[in-house]
LOBA-985435 format. One record per residue (C-alpha): residue number from 1; x, y, z. Coordinates in steps of 0.1 Angstrom, whole numbers, plus 5000, padded with zeros to 4 digits. Layout:
N
SITE   resi     px     py     pz
SITE    NUM      X      Y      Z
...
end
This chain:
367
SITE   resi     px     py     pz
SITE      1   0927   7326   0760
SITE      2   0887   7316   0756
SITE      3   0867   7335   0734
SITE      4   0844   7358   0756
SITE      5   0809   7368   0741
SITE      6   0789   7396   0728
SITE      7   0794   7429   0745
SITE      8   0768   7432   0770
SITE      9   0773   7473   0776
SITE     10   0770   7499   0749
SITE     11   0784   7537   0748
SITE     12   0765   7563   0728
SITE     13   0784   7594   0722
SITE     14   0761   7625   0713
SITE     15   0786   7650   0700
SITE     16   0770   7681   0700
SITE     17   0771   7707   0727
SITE     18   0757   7742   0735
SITE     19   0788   7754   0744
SITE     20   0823   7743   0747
SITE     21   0838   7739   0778
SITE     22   0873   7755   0785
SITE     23   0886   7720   0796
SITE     24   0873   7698   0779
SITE     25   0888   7676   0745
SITE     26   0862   7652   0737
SITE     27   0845   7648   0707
SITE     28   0824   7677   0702
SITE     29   0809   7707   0682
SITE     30   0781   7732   0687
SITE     31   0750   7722   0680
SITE     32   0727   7731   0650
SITE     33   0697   7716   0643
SITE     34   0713   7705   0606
SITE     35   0740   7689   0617
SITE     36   0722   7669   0644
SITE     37   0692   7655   0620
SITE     38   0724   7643   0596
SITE     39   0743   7624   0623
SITE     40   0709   7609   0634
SITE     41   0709   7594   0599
SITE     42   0742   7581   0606
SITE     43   0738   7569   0641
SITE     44   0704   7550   0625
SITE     45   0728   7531   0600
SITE     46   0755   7521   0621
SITE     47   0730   7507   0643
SITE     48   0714   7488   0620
SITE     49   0741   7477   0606
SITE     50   0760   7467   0636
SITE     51   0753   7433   0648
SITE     52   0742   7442   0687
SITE     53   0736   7419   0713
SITE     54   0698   7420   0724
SITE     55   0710   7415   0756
SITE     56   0728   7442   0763
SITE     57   0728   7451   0804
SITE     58   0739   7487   0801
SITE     59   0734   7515   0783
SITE     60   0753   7548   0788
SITE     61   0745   7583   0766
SITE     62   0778   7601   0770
SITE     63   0790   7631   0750
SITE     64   0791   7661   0746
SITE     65   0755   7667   0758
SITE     66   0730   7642   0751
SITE     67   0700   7663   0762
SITE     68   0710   7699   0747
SITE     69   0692   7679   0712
SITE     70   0658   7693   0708
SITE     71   0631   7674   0724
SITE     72   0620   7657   0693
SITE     73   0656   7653   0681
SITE     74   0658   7633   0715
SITE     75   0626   7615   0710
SITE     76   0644   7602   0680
SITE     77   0674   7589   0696
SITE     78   0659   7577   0723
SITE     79   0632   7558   0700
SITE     80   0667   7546   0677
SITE     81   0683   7525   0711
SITE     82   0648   7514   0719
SITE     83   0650   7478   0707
SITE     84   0681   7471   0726
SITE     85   0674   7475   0761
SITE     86   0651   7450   0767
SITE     87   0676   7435   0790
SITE     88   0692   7468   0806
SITE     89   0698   7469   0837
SITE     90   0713   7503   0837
SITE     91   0705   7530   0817
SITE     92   0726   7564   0820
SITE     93   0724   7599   0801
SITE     94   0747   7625   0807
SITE     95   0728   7657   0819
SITE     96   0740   7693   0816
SITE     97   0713   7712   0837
SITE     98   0713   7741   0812
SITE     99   0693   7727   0783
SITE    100   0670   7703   0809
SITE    101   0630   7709   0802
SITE    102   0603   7690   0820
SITE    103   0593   7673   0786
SITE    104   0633   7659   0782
SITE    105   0626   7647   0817
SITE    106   0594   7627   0808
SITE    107   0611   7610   0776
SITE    108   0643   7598   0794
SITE    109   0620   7582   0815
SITE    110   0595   7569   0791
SITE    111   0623   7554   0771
SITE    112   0639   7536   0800
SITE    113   0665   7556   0813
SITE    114   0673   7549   0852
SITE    115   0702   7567   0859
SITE    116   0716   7602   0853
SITE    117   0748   7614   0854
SITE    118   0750   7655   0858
SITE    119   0775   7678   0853
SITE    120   0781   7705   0885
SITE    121   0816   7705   0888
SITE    122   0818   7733   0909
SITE    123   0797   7754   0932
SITE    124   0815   7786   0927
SITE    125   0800   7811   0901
SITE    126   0833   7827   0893
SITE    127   0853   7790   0884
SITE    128   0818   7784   0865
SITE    129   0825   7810   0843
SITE    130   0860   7800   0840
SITE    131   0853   7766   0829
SITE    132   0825   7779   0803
SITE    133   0797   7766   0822
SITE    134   0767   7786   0823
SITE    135   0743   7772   0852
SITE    136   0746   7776   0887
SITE    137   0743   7754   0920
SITE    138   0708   7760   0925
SITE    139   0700   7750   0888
SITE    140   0718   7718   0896
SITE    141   0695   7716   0927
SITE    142   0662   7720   0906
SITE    143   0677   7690   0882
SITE    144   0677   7670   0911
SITE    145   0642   7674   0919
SITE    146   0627   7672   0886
SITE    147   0647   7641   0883
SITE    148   0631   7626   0915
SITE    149   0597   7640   0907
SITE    150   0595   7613   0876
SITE    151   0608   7585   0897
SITE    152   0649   7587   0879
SITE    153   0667   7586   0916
SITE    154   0699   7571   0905
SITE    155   0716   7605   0903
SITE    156   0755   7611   0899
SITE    157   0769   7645   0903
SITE    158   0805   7652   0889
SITE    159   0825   7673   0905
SITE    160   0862   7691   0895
SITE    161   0892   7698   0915
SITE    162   0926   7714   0912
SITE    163   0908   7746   0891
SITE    164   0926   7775   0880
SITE    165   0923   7796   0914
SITE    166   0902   7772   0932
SITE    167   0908   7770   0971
SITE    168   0906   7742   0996
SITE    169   0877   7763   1013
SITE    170   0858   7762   0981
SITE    171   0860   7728   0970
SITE    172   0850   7723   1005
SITE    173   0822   7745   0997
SITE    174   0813   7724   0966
SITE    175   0814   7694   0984
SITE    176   0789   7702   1012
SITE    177   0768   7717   0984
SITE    178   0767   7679   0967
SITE    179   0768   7662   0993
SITE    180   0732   7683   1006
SITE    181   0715   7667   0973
SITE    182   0720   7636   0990
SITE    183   0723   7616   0956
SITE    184   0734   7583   0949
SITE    185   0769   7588   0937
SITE    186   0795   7615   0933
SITE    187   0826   7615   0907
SITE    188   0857   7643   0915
SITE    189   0877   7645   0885
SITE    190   0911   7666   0893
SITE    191   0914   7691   0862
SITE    192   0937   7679   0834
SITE    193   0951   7703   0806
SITE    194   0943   7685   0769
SITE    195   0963   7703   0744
SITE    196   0936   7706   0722
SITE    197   0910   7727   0746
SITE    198   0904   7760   0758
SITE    199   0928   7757   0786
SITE    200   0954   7745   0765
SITE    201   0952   7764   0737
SITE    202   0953   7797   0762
SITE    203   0981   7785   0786
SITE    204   0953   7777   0816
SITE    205   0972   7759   0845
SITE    206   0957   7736   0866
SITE    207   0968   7735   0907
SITE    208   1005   7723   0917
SITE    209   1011   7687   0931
SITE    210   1006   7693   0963
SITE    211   0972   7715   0971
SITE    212   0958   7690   0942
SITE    213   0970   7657   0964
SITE    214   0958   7677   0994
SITE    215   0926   7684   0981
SITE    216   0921   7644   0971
SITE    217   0933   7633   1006
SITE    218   0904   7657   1018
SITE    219   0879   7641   0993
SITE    220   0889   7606   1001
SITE    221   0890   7611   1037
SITE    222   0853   7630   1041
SITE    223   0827   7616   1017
SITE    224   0829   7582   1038
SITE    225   0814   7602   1066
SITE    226   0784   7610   1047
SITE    227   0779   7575   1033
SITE    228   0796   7576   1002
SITE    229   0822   7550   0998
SITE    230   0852   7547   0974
SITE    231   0850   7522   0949
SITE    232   0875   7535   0922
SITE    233   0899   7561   0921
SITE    234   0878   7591   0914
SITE    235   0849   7578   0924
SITE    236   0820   7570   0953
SITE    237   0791   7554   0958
SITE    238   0762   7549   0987
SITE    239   0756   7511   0992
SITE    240   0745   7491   0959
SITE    241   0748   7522   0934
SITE    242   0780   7518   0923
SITE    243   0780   7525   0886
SITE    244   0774   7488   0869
SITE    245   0784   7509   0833
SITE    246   0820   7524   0839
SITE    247   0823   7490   0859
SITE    248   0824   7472   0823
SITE    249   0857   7495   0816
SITE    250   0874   7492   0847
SITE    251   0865   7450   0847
SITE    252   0879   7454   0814
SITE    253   0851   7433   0798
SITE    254   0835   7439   0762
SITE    255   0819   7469   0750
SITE    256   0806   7486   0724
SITE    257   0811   7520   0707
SITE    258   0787   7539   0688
SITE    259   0789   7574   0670
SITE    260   0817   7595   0660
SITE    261   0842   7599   0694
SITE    262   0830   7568   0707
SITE    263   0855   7542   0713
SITE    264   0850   7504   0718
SITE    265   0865   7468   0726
SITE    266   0855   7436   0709
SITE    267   0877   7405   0716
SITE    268   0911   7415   0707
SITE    269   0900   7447   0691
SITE    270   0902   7479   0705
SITE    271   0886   7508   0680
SITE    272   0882   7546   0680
SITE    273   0853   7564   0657
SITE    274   0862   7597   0637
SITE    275   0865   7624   0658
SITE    276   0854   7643   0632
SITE    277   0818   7651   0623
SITE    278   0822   7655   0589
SITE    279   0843   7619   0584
SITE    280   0815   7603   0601
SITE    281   0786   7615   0582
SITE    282   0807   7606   0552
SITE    283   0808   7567   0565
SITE    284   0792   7559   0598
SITE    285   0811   7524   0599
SITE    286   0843   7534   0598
SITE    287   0869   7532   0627
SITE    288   0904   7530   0633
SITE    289   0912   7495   0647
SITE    290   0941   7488   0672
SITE    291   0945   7445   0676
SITE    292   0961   7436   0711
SITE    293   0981   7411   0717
SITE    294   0979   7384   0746
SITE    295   1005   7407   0766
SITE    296   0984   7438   0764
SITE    297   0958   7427   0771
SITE    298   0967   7408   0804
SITE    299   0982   7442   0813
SITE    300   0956   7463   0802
SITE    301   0931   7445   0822
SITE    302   0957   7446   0854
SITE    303   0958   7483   0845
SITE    304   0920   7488   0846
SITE    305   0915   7464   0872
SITE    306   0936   7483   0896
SITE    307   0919   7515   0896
SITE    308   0890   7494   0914
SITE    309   0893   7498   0956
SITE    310   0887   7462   0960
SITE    311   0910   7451   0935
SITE    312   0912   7422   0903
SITE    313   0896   7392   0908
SITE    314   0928   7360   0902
SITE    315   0904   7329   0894
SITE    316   0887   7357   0867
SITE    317   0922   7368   0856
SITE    318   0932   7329   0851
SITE    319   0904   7320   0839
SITE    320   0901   7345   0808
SITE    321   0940   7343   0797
SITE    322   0949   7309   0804
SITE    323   0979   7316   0830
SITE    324   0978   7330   0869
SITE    325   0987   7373   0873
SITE    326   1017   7353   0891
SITE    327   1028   7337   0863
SITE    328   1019   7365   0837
SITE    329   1037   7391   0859
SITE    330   1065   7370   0871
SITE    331   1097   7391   0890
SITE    332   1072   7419   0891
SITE    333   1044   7409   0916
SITE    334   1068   7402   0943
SITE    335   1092   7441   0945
SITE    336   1059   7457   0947
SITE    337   1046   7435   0979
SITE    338   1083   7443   0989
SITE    339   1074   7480   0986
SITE    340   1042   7477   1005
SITE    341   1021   7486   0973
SITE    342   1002   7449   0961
SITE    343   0987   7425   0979
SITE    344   0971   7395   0978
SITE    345   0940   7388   0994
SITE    346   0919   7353   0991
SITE    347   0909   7357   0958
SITE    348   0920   7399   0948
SITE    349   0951   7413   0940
SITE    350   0952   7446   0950
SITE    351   0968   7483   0957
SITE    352   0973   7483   0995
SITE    353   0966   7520   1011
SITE    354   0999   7528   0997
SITE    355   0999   7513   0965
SITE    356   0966   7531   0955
SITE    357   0980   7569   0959
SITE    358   1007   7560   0936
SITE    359   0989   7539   0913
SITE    360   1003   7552   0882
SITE    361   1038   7546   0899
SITE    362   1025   7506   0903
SITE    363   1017   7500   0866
SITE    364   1048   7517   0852
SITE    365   1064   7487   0873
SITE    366   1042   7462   0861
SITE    367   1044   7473   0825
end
């Protein structure tokens, strides 16, 4: 396998949150303005410390919530990744639109930040509440604008389906409601139950099977009619806004990982940060390191590959471990192009129509 070079894409995670949301199990605490000043202290030294590539072509601000920092917290951080994105292309921060002010607005953009991914999940006030999110559609509207009225037009929206009481009408609803922002790109994210959140720790239920397949048929079926095309499974894009970021995971190429719940992939090397706050304060370097063999990773970039519409590229494939997908998946390939699930075409390998609802079903074969 040749040796590939420095990551060009970097992940940020921002830990800190205004509020916890029922469903979510990332990385996170409530913010206080002590706390956040100490891990900027700590995000300062592992970045210094870390040997990054100048030429890094994306940059993604994840969390938690990036912008619920104060604004001068935010000038900080912002000022911290300014020597590495000489090069970026693309430049995303998550947004929640609770904690947005105009002056956040004018230093995202100041600093370099082209892209903004925003968190509506749901137009519905009541499944709001449920989910412990305390803005409404038309605050997710006003985002929009104040976005557009600095020039930061690149706008994402995520969405959530298969909510605790949600109906087919209302996603519908939500939809519509999105899809009227006519922004750049939409992600729908079908609820999952994590053990360690809200929802799990109460007994929360999402939707059964089938509404929750129902709903996705709907998704995948309408959003092409307003010019949003599906690129991966859960997520669409209009023409040449497809995200170039989450397109470093799914190509399974190089990245890296910086703050506490961050996780990264260097070489071989797959690595999480502490979760913790506290263990990361205590020694911003460390991480827990996971070294993959030749075997997972051929099948971990099969894996991520796959959840791409169009497919893996072979020639890329060959070229990176040495050895054809036909080779390195021999007496596999061929049961599942009996099935009517892979195929090949020119140059891709790919989840036929078939294949792609049952994805999960196709790598448990493969693996």
């Amino acid at each position: 396998m040749i040796r590939r070079n420095k990551p060009q894409a970097l992940y940020l995670h921002v830990p800190f949150c205004a509020s916890v949301c029922s469903y979510c199990d990332f990385a996170r605490t409530v913010y206080t303005k002590d706390n956040t000043d100490a891990w900027l202290n700590a995000a300062e030294t592992e970045l210094h410390q870390k040997e990054i590539n100048p030429d890094l072509k994306t940059i993604y601000l994840g969390g938690g919530t990036p912008v619920c920092l104060s604004e001068e917290q935010l000038e900080r951080l912002l000022t911290l990744i300014d020597p590495y994105r000489s090069s970026v292309k693309e430049y995303t921060c998550e947004i929640n639109p609770e904690v947005m002010t105009e002056t956040k607005v004018r230093l995202l953009k100041d600093h370099g930040v082209n892209r903004v991914s925003i968190g509506f999940q749901t137009h519905d006030p009541a499944l709001l509440k449920k989910l412990g999110r305390r803005h409404t559609a038309e605050d997710v509207f006003e985002t929009v604008k104040l976005f557009r009225k600095y020039g930061i037009d690149n706008i994402s929206l995520d969405l959530m389906y298969s909510l605790p009481g949600q109906t087919m009408d209302s996603l519908q609803q939500s939809v519509e409601t999105a899809v009227r922002m006519d922004v750049t790109h939409l992600s729908l994210y079908s609820l999952t139950i994590e053990e360690n959140s809200v929802f799990g720790k109460t007994g929360v239920s999402n939707l059964d099977e089938e509404t929750e397949a129902d709903m996705y048929e709907w998704i995948c079926q309408t959003l092409p009619q307003y010019g949003y095309e599906q690129y991966e499974i859960s997520n669409f894009a209009k023409d040449g806004k497809q995200s170039m970021h989450n397109r470093v995971y799914w190509e399974y190429e190089d990245f890296y990982g910086i703050s506490c719940g961050a996780s990264g992939k260097e070489g071989n090397v797959r690595y999480d940060k502490p979760r913790r706050l506290k263990d990361y304060l205590n020694d911003p370097m460390q991480r827990e390191e996971t070294v993959l063999s030749k075997e997972d990773e051929r099948f971990e970039a099969v894996m991520m590959n796959l959840r791409l519409k169009e497919g893996m590229s072979r020639s890329r494939f060959e070229k990176r471990f040495g050895l054809s997908f036909e080779e390195a998946f021999r007496n596999k390939y061929e049961p599942l192009a009996a099935k009517g699930w892979l195929e090949i075409r020119d140059d891709l390998i790919r989840c036929t129509s078939e294949g792609y609802e049952v994805l999960n079903s196709v790598l448990s074969e493969l693996l």
